[in-house]
PDB file of the backbone (N, CA, C, O) and the ligand in Angstrom, with CONECT records:
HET     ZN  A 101       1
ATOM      1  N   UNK A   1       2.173   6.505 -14.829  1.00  0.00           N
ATOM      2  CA  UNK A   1       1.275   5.358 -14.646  1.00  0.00           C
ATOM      3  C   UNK A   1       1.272   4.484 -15.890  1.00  0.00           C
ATOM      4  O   UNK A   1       1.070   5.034 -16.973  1.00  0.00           O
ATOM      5  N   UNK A   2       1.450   3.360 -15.842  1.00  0.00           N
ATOM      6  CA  UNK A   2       0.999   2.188 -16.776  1.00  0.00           C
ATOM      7  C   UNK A   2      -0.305   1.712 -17.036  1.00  0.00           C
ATOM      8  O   UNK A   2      -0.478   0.784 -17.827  1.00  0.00           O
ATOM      9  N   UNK A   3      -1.133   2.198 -16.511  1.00  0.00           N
ATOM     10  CA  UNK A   3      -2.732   2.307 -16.661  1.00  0.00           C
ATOM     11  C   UNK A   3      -2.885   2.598 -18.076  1.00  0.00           C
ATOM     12  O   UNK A   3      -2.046   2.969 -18.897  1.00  0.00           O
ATOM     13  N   UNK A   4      -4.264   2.327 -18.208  1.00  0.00           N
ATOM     14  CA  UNK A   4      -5.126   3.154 -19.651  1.00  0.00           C
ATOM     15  C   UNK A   4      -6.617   3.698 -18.834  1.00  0.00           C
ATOM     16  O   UNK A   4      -7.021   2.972 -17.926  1.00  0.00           O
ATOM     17  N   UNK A   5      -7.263   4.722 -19.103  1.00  0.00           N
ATOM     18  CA  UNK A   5      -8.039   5.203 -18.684  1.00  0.00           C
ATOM     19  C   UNK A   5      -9.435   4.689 -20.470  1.00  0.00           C
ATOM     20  O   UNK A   5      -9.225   4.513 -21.670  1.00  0.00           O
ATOM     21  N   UNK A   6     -10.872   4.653 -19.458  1.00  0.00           N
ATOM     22  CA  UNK A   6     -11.381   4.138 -20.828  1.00  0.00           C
ATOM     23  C   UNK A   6     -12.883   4.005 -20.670  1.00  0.00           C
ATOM     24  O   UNK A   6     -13.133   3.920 -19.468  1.00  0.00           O
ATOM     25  N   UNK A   7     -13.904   3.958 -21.359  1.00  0.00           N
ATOM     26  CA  UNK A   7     -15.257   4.236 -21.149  1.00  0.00           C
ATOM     27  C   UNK A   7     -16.255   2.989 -22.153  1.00  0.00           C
ATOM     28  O   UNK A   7     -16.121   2.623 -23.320  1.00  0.00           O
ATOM     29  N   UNK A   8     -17.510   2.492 -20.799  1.00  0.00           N
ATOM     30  CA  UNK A   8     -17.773   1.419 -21.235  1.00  0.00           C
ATOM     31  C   UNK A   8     -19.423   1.646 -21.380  1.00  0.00           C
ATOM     32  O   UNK A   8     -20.016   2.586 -20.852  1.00  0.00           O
ATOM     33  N   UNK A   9     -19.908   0.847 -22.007  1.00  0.00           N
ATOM     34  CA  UNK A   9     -21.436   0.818 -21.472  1.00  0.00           C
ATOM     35  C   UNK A   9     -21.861   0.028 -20.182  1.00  0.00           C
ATOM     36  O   UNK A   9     -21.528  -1.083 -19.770  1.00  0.00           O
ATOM     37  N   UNK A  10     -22.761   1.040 -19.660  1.00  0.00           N
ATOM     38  CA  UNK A  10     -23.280   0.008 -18.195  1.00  0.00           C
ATOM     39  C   UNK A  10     -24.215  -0.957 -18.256  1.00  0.00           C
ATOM     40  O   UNK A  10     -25.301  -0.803 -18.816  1.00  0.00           O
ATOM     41  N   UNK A  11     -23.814  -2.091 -17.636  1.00  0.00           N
ATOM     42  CA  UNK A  11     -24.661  -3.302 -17.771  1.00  0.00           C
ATOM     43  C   UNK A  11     -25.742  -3.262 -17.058  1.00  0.00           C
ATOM     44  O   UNK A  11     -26.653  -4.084 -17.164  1.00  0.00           O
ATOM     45  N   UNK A  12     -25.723  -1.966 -16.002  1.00  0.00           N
ATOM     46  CA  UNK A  12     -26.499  -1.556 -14.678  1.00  0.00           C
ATOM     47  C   UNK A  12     -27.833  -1.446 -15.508  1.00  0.00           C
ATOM     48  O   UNK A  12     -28.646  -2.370 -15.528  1.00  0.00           O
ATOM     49  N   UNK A  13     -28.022  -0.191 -16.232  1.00  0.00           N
ATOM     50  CA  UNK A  13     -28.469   1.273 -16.092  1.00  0.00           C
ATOM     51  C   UNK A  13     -28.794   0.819 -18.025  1.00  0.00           C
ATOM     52  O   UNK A  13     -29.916   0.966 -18.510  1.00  0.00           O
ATOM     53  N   UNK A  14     -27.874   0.411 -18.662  1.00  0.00           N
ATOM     54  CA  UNK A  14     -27.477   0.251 -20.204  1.00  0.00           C
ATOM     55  C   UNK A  14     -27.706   1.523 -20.846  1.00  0.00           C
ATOM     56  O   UNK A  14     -28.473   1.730 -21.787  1.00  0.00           O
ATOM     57  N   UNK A  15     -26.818   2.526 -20.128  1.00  0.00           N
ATOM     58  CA  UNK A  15     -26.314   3.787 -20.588  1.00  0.00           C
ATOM     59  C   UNK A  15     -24.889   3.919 -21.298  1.00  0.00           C
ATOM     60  O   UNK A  15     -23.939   3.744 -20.535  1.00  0.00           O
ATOM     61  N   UNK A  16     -24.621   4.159 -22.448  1.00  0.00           N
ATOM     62  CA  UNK A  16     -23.884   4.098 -23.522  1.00  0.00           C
ATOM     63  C   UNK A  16     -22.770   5.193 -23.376  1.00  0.00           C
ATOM     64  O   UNK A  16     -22.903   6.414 -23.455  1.00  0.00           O
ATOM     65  N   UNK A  17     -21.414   4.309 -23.096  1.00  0.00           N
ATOM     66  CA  UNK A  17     -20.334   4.823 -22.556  1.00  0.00           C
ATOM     67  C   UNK A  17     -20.556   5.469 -21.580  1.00  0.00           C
ATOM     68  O   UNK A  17     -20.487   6.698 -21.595  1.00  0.00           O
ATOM     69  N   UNK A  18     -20.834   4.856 -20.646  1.00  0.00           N
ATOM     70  CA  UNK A  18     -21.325   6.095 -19.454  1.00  0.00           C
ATOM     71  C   UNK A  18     -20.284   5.802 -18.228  1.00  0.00           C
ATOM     72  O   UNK A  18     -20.089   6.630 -17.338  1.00  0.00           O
ATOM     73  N   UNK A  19     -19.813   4.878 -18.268  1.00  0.00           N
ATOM     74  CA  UNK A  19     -18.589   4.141 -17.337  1.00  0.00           C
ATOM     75  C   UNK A  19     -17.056   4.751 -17.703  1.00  0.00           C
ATOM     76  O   UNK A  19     -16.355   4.831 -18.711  1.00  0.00           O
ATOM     77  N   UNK A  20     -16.960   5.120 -16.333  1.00  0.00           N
ATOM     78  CA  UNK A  20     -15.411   5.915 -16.850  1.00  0.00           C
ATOM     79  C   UNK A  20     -14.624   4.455 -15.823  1.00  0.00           C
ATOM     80  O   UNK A  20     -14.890   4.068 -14.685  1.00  0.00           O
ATOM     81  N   UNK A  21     -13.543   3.925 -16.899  1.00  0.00           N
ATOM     82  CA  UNK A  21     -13.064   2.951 -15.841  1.00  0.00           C
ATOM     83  C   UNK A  21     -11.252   3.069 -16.361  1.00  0.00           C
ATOM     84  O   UNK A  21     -10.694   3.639 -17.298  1.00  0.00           O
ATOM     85  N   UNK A  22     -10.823   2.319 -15.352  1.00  0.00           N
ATOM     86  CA  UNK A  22      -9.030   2.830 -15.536  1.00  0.00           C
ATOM     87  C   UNK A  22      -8.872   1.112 -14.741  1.00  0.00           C
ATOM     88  O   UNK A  22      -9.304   0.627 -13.696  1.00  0.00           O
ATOM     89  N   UNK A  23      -7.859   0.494 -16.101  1.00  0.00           N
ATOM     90  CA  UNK A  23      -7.217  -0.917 -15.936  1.00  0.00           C
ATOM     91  C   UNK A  23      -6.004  -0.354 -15.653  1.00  0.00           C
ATOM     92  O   UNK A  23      -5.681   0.833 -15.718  1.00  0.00           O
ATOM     93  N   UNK A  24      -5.177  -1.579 -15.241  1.00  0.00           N
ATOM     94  CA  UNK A  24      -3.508  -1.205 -14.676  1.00  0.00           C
ATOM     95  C   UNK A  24      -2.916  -2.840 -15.007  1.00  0.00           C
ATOM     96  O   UNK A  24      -3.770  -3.724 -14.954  1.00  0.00           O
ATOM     97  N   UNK A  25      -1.663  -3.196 -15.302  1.00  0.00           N
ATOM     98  CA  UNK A  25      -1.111  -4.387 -15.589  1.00  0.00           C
ATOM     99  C   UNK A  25      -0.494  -4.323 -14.418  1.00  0.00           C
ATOM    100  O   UNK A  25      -0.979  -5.152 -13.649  1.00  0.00           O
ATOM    101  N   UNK A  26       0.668  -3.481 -13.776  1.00  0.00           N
ATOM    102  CA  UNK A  26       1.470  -3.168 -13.346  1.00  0.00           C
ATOM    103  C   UNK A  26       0.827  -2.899 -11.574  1.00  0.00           C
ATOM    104  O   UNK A  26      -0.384  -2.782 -11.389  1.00  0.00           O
ATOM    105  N   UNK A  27       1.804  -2.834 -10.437  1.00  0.00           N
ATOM    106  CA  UNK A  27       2.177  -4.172 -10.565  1.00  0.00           C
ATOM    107  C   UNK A  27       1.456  -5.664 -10.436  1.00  0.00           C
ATOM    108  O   UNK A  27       1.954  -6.754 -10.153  1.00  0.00           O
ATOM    109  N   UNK A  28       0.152  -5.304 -10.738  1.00  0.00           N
ATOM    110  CA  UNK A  28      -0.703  -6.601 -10.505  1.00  0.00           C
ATOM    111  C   UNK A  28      -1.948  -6.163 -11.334  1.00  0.00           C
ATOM    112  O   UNK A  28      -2.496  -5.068 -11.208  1.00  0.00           O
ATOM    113  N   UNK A  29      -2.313  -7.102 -12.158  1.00  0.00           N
ATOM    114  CA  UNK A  29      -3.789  -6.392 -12.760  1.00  0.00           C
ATOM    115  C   UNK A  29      -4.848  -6.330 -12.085  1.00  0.00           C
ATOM    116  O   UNK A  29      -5.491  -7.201 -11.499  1.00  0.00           O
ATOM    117  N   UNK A  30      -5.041  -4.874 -12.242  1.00  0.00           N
ATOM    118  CA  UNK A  30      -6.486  -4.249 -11.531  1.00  0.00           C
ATOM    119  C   UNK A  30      -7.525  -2.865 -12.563  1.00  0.00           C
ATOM    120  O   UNK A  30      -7.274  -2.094 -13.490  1.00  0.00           O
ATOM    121  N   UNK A  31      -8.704  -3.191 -11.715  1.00  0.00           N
ATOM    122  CA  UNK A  31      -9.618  -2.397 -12.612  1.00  0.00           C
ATOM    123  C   UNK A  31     -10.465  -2.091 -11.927  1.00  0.00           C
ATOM    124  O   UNK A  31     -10.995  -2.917 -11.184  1.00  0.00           O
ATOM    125  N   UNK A  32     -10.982  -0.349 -11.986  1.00  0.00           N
ATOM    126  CA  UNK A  32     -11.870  -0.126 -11.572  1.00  0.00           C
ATOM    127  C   UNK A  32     -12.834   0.919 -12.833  1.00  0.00           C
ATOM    128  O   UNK A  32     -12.486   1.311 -13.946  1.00  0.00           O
ATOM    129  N   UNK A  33     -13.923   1.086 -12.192  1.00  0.00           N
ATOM    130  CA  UNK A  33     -14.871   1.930 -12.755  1.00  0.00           C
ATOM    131  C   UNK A  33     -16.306   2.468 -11.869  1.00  0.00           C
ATOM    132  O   UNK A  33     -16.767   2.109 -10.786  1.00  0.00           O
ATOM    133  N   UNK A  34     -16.823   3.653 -13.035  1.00  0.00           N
ATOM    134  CA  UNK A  34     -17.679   4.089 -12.415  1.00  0.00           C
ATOM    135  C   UNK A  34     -18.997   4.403 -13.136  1.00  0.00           C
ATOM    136  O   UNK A  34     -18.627   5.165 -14.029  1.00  0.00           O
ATOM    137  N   UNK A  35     -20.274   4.256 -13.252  1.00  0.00           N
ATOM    138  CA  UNK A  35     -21.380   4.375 -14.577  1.00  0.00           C
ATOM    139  C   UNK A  35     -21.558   5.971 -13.768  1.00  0.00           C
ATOM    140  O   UNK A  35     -22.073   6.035 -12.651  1.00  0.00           O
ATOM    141  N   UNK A  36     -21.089   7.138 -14.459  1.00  0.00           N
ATOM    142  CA  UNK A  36     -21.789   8.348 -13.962  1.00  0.00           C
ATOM    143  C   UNK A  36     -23.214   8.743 -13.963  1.00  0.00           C
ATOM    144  O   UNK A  36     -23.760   9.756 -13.526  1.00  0.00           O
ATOM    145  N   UNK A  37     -23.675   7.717 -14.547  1.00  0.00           N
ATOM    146  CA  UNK A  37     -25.967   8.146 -14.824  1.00  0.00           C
ATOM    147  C   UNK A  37     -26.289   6.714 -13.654  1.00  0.00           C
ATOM    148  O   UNK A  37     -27.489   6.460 -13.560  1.00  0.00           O
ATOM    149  N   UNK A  38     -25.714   6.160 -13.133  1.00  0.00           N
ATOM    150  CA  UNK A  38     -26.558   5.715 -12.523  1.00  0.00           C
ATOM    151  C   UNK A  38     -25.834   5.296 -11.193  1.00  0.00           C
ATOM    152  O   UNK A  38     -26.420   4.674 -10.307  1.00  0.00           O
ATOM    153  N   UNK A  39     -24.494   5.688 -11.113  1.00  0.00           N
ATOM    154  CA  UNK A  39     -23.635   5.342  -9.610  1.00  0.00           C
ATOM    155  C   UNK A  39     -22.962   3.670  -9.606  1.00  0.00           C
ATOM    156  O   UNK A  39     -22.069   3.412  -8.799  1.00  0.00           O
ATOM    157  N   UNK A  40     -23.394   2.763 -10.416  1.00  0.00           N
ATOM    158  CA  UNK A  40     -22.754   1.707 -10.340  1.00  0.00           C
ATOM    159  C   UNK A  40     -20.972   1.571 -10.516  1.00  0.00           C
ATOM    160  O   UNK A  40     -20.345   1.848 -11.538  1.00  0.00           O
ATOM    161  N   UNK A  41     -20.441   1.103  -9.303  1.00  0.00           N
ATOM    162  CA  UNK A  41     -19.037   0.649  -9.317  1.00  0.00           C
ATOM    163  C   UNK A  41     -18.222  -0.269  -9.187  1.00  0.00           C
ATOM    164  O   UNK A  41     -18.654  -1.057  -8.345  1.00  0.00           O
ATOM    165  N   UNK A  42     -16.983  -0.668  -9.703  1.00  0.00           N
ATOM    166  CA  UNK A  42     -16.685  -2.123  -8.902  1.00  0.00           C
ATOM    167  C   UNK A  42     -14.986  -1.867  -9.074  1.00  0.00           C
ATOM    168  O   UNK A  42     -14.521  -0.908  -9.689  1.00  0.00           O
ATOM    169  N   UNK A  43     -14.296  -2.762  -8.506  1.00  0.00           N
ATOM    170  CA  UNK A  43     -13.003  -1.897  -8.567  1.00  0.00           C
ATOM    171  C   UNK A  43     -12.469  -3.262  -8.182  1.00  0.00           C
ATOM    172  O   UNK A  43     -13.323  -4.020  -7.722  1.00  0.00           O
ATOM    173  N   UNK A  44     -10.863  -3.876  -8.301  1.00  0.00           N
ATOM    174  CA  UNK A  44     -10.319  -4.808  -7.650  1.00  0.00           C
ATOM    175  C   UNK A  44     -10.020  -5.350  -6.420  1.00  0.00           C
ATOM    176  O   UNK A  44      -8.971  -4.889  -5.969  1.00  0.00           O
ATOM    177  N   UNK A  45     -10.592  -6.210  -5.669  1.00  0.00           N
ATOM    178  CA  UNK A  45     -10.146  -6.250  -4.505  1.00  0.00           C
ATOM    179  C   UNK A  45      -8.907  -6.590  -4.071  1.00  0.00           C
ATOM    180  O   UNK A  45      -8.366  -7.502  -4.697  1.00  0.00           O
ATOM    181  N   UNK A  46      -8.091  -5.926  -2.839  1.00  0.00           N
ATOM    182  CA  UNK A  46      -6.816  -6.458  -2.342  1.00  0.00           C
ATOM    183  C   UNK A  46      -7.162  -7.456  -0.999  1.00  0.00           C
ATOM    184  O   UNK A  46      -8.231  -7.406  -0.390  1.00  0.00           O
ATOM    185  N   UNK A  47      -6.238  -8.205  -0.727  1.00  0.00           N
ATOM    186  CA  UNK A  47      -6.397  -9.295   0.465  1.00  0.00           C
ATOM    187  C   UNK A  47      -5.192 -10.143   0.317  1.00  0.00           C
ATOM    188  O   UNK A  47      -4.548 -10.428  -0.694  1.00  0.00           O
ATOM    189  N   UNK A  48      -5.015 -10.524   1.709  1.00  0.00           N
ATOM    190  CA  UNK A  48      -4.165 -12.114   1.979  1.00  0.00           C
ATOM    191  C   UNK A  48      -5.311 -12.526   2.555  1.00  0.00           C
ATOM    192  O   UNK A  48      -6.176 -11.904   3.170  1.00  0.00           O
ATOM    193  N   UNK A  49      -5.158 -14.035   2.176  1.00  0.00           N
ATOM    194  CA  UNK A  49      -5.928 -15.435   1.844  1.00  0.00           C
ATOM    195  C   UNK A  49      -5.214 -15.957   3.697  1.00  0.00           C
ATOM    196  O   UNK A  49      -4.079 -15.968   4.171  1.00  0.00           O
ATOM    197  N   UNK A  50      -6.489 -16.289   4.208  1.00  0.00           N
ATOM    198  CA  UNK A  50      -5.870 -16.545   5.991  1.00  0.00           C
ATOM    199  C   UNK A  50      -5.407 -18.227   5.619  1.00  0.00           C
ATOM    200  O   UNK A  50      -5.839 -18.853   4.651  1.00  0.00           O
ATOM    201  N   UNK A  51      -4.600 -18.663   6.465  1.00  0.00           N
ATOM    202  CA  UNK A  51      -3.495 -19.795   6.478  1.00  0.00           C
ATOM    203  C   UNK A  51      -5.127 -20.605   6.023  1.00  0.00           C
ATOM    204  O   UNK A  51      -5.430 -20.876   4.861  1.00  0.00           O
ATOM    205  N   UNK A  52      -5.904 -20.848   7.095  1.00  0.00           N
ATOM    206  CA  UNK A  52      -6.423 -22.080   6.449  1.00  0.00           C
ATOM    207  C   UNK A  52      -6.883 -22.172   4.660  1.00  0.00           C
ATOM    208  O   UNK A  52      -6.384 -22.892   3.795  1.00  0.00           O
ATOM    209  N   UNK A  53      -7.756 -21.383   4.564  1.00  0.00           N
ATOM    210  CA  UNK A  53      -7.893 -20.936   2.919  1.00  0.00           C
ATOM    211  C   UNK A  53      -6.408 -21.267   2.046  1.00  0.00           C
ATOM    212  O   UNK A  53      -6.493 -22.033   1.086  1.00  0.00           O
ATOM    213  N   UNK A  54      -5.464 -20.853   2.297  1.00  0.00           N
ATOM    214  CA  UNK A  54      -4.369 -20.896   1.764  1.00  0.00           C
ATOM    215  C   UNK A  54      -4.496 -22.714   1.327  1.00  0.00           C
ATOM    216  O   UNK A  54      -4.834 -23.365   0.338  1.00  0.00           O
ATOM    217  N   UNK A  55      -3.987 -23.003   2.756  1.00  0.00           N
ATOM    218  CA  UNK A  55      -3.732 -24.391   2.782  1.00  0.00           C
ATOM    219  C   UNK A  55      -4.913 -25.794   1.656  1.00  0.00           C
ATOM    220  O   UNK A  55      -4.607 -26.862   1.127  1.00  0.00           O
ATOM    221  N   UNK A  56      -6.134 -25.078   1.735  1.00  0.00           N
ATOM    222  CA  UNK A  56      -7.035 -25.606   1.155  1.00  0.00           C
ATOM    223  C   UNK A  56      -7.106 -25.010  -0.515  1.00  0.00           C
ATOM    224  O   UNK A  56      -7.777 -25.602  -1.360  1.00  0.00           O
ATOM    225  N   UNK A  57      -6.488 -24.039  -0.758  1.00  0.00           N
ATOM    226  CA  UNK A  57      -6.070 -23.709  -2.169  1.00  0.00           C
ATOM    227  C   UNK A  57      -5.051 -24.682  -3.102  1.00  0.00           C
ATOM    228  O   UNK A  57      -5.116 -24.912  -4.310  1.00  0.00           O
ATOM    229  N   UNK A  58      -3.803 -25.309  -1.800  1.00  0.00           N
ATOM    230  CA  UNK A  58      -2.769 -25.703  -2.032  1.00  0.00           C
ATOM    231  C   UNK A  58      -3.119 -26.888  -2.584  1.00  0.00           C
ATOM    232  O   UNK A  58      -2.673 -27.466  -3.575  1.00  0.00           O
ATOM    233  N   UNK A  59      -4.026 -27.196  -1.771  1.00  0.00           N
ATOM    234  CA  UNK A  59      -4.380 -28.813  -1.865  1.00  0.00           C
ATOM    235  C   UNK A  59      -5.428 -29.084  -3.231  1.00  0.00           C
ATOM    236  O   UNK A  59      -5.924 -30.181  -3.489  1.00  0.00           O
ATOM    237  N   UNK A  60      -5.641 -27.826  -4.033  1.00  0.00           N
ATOM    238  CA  UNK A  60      -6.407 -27.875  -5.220  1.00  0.00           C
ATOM    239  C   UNK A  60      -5.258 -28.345  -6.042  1.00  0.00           C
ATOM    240  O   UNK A  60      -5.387 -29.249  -6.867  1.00  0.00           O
ATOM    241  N   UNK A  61      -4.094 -27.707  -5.807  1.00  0.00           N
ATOM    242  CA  UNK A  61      -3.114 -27.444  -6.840  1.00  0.00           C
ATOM    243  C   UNK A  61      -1.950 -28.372  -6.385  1.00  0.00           C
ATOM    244  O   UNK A  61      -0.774 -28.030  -6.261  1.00  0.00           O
ATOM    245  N   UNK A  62      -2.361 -29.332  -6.210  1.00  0.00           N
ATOM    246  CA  UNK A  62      -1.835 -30.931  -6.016  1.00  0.00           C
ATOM    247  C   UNK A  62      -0.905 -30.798  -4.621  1.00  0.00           C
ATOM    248  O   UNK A  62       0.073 -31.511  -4.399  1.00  0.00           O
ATOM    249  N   UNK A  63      -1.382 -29.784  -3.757  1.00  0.00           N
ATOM    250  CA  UNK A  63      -0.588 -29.799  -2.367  1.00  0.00           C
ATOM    251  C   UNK A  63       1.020 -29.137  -2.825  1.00  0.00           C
ATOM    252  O   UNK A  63       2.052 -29.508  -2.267  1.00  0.00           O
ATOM    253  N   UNK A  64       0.982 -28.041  -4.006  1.00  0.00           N
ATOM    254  CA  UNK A  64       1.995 -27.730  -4.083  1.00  0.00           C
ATOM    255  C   UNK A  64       2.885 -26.941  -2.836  1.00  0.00           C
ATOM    256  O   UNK A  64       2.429 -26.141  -2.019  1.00  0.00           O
ATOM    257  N   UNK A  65       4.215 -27.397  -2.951  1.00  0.00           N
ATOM    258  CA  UNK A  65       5.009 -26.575  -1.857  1.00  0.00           C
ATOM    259  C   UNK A  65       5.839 -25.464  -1.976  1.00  0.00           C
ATOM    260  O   UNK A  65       6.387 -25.377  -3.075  1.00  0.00           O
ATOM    261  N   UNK A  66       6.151 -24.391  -0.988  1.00  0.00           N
ATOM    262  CA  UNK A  66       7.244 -23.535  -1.523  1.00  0.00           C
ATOM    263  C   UNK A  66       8.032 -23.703  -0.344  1.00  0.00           C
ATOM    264  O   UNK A  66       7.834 -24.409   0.645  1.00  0.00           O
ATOM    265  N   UNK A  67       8.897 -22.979  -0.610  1.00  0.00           N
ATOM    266  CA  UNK A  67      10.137 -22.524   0.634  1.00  0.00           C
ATOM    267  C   UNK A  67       9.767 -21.784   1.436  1.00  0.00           C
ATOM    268  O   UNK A  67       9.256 -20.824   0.860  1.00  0.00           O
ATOM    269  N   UNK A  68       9.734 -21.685   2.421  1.00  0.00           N
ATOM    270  CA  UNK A  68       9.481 -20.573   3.557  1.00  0.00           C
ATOM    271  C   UNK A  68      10.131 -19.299   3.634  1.00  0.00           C
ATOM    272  O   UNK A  68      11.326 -19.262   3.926  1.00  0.00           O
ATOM    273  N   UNK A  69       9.376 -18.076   3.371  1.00  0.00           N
ATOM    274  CA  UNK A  69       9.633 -17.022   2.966  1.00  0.00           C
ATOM    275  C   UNK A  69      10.638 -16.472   3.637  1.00  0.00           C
ATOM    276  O   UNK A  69      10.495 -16.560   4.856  1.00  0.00           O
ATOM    277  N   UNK A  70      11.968 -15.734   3.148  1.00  0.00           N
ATOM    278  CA  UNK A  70      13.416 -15.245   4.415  1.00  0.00           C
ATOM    279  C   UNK A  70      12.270 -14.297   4.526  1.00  0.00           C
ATOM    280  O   UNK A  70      11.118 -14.123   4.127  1.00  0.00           O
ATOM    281  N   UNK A  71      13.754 -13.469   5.729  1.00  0.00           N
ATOM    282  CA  UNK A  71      12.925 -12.611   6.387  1.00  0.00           C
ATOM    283  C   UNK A  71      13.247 -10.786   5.534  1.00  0.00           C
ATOM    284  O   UNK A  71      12.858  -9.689   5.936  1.00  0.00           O
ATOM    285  N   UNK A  72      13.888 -11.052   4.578  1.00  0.00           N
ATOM    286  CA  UNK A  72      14.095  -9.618   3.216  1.00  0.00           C
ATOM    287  C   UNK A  72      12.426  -9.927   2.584  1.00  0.00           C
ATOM    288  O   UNK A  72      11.758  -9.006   2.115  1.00  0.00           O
ATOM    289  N   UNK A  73      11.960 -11.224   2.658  1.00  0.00           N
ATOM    290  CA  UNK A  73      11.013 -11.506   1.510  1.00  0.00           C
ATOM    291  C   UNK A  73       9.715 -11.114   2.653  1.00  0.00           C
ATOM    292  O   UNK A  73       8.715 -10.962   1.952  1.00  0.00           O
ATOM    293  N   UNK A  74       9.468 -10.967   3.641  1.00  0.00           N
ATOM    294  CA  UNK A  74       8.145 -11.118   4.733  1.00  0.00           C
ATOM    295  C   UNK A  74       9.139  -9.307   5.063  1.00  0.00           C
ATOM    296  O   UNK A  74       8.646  -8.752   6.045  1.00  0.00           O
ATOM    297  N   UNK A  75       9.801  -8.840   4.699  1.00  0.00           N
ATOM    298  CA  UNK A  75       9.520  -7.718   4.949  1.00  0.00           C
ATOM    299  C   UNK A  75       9.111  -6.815   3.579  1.00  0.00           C
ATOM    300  O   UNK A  75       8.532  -5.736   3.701  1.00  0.00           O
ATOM    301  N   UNK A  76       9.363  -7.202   2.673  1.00  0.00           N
ATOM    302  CA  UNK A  76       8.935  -6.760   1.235  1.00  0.00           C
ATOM    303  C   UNK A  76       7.315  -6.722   1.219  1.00  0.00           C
ATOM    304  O   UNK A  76       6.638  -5.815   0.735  1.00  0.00           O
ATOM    305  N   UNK A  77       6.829  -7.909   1.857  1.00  0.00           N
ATOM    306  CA  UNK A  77       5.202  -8.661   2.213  1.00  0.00           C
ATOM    307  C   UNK A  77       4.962  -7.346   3.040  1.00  0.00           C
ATOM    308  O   UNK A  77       4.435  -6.456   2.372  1.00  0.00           O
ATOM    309  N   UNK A  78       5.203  -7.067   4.199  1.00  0.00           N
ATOM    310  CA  UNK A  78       4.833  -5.529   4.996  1.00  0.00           C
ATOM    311  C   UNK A  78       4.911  -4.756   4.140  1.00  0.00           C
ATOM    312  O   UNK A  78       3.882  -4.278   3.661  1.00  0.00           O
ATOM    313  N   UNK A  79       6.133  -4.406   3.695  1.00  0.00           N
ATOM    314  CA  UNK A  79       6.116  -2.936   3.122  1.00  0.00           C
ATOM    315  C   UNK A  79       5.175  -2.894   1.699  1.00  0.00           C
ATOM    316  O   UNK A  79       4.899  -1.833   1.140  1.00  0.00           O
ATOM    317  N   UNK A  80       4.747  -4.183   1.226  1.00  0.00           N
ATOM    318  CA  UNK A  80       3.360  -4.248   0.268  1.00  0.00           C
ATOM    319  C   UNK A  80       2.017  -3.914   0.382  1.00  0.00           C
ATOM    320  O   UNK A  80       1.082  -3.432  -0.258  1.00  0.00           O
ATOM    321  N   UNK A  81       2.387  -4.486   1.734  1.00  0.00           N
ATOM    322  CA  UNK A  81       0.429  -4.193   2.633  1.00  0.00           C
ATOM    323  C   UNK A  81       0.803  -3.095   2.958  1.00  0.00           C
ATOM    324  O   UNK A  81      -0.100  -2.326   2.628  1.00  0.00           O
ATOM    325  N   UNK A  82       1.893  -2.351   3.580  1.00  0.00           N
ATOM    326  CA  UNK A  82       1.499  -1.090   3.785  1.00  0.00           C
ATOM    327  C   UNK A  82       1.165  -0.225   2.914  1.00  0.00           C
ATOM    328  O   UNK A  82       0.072   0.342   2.931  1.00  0.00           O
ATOM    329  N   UNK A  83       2.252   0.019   1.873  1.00  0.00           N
ATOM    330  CA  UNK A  83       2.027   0.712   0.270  1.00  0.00           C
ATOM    331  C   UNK A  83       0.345   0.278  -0.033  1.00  0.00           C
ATOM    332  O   UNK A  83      -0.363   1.201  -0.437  1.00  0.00           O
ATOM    333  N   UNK A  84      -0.152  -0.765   0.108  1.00  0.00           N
ATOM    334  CA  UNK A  84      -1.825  -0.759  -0.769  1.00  0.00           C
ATOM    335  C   UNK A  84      -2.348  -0.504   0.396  1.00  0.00           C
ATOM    336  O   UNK A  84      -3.528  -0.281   0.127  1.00  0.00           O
ATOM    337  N   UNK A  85      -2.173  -0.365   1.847  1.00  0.00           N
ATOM    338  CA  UNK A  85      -3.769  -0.249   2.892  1.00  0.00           C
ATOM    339  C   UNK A  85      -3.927  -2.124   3.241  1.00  0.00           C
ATOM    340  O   UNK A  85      -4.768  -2.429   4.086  1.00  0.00           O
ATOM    341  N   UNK A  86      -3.317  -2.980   2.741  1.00  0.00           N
ATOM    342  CA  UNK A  86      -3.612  -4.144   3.101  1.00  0.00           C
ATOM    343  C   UNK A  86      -3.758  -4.574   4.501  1.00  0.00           C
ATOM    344  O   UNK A  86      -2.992  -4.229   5.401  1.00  0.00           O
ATOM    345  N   UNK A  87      -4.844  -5.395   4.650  1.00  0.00           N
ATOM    346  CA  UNK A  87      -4.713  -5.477   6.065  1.00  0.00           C
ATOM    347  C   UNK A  87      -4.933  -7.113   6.152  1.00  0.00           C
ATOM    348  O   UNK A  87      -5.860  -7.622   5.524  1.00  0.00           O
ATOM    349  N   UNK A  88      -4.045  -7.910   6.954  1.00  0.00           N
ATOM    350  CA  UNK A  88      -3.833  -9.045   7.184  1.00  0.00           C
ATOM    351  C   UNK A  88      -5.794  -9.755   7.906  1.00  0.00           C
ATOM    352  O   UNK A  88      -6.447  -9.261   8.826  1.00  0.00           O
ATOM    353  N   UNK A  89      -6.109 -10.802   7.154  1.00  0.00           N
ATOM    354  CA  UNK A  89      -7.419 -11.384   7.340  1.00  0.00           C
ATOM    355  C   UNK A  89      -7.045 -12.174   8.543  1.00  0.00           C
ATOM    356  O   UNK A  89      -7.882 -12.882   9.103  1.00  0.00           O
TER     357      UNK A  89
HETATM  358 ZN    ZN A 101     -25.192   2.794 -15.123  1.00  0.00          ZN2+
END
């Protein structure tokens, strides 16, 4: 694993190092944790963004365009959501 495992104070509870939490770079940065004295957690969420959202993202970012994904690249996209549990919105 490319992770670091690591202990924080809770912002919950403000119990001192009481958060056991584990970051990851690889392959996408994510982080979760846990305050053991008082149960507070939060962890990264996974998702695809549904076409309209998308489209209204695009249009933040000056209506940028891409190429339309082959079909090696929309099967890489499956075998991603499957590997994390992703489930299409
Ligand atoms: Zn706590």
């Amino acid at each position: 694993m490319s992770g670091s495992s690591y202990t924080a104070n809770c912002p919950r509870c403000g119990g001192k190092e009481t958060i056991e939490a584990y970051s990851d770079w690889r392959p996408f940065d994510s982080v979760s944790g846990i305050c053991l004295r008082c149960g507070f957690t939060y962890w990264t969420q996974l998702g695809i963004t549904s076409e309209d959202e998308l489209e209204e993202q695009r249009a933040e970012y000056d209506n940028i365009k891409f190429d339309e994904l082959t079909s090696e690249e929309k099967q890489n996209c499956k075998e991603f959501d499957k590997d994390y549990n992703i489930k299409e919105a």
